[in-house]
PLY file of the C-alpha trace (Angstrom):
ply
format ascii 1.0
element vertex 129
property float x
property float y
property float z
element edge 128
property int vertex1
property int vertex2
end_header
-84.24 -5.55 -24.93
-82.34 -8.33 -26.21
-80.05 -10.28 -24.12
-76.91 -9.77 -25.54
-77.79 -6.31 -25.37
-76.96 -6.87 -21.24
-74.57 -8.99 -20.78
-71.72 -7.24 -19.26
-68.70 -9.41 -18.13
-67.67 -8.02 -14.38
-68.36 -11.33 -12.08
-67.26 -9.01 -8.97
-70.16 -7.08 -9.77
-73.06 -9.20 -10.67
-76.84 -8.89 -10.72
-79.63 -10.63 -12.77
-81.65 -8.86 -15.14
-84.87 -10.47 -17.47
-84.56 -9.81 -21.38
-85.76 -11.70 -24.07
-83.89 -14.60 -25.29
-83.31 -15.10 -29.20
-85.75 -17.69 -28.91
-88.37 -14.78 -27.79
-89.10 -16.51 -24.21
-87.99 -14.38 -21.40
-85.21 -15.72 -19.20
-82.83 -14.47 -16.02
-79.43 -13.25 -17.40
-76.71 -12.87 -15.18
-74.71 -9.20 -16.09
-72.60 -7.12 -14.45
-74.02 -3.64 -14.99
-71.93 -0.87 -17.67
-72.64 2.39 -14.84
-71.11 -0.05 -12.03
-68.08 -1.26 -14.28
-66.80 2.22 -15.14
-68.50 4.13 -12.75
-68.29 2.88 -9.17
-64.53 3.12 -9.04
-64.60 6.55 -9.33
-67.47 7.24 -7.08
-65.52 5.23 -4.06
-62.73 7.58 -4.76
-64.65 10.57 -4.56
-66.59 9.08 -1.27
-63.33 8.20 0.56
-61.82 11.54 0.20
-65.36 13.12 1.33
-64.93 10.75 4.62
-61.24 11.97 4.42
-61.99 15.63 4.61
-64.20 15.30 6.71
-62.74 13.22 9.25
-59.73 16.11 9.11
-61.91 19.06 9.73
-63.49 17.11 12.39
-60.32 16.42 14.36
-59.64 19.68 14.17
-62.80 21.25 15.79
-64.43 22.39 12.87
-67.21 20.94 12.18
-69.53 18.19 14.55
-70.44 15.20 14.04
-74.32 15.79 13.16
-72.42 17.95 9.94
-69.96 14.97 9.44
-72.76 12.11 9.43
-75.34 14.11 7.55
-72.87 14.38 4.71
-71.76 10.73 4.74
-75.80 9.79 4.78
-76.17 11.76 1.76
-78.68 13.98 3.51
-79.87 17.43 3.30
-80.47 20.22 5.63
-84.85 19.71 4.85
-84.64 16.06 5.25
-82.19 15.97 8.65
-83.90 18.70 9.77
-87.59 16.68 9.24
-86.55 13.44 10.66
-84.99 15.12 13.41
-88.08 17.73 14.38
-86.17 21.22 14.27
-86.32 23.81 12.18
-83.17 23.98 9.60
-81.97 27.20 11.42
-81.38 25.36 14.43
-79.80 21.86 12.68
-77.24 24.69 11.12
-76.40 25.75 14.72
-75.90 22.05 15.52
-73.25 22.05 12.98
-70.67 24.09 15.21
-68.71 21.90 17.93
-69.76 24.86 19.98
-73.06 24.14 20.03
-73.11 20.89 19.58
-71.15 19.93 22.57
-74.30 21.93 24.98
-77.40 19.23 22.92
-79.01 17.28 25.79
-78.89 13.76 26.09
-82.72 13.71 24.21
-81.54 15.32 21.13
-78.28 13.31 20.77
-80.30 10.18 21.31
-82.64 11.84 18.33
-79.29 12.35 15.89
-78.24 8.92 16.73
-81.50 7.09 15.74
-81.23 8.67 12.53
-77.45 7.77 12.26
-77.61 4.34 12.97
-75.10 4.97 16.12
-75.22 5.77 19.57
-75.27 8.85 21.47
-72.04 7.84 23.37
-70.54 7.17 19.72
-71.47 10.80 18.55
-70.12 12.28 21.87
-66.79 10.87 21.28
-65.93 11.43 18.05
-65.65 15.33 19.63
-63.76 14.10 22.68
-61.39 12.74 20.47
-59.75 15.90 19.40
0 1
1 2
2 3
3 4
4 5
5 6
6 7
7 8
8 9
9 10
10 11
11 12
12 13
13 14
14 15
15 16
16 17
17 18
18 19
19 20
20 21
21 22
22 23
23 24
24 25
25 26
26 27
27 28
28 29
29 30
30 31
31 32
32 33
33 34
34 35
35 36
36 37
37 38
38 39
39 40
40 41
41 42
42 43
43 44
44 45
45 46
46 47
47 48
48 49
49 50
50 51
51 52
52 53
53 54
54 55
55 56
56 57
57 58
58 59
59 60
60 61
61 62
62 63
63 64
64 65
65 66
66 67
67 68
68 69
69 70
70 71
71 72
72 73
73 74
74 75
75 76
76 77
77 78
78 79
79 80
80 81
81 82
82 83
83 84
84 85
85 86
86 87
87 88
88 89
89 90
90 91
91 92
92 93
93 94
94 95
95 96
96 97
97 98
98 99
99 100
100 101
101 102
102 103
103 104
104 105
105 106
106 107
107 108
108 109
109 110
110 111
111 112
112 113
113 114
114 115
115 116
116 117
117 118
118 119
119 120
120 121
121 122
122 123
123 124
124 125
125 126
126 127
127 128
């Protein structure tokens, strides 16, 4: 790939690449990248209504925060359920407030390891209803 075949002009976005100069020696070029200029936009859009939505339904008791953070991770049910050590089944129950709200302190501390929080953090986002 040629350089000018790269260069993309977004300095709020930039990143180096390698291509091959029109002198044939390879070089760093400094581009900003075509997905990230007319994509990323978009995708924050779409992400802050996800955290929107689901900041609403969890104010209102409907879902828990194990639900809230596994979509915001960009998990799924096999891979929560693996990192946490419980079948799928029971990470499903662990979606309802309900049940949520009876975990021991062991399992919260398990949920917040993998969410990069604390346990105290997880039990208040459902105390703040």
């Amino acid at each position: 790939m040629k350089e000018k075949d790269l260069y993309i002009d977004d300095k709020t976005r930039e990143f180096i690449l390698y291509a091959e100069k029109d002198d044939e020696t390879y070089a760093e070029v400094k581009s900003g990248s075509y997905a990230v200029r007319h994509c990323m936009d978009e995708f924050y859009r779409i992400r802050q209504n996800l955290e929107n939505e689901l900041n609403e339904k969890l104010e209102k008791g409907l879902i828990s925060p194990v639900y809230y953070f596994m979509l915001m991770h960009d998990m799924g049910l096999r891979d929560l359920a693996g990192r946490i050590g419980i079948s799928r089944r029971k990470l499903k129950k662990h979606f309802e407030p309900r049940h949520f709200l009876k975990l021991d302190d062991g399992m919260l501390e398990r949920y917040a390891q993998v969410f990069d929080v604390t346990a105290t953090q997880l039990k208040e986002m459902m105390t703040k209803q």
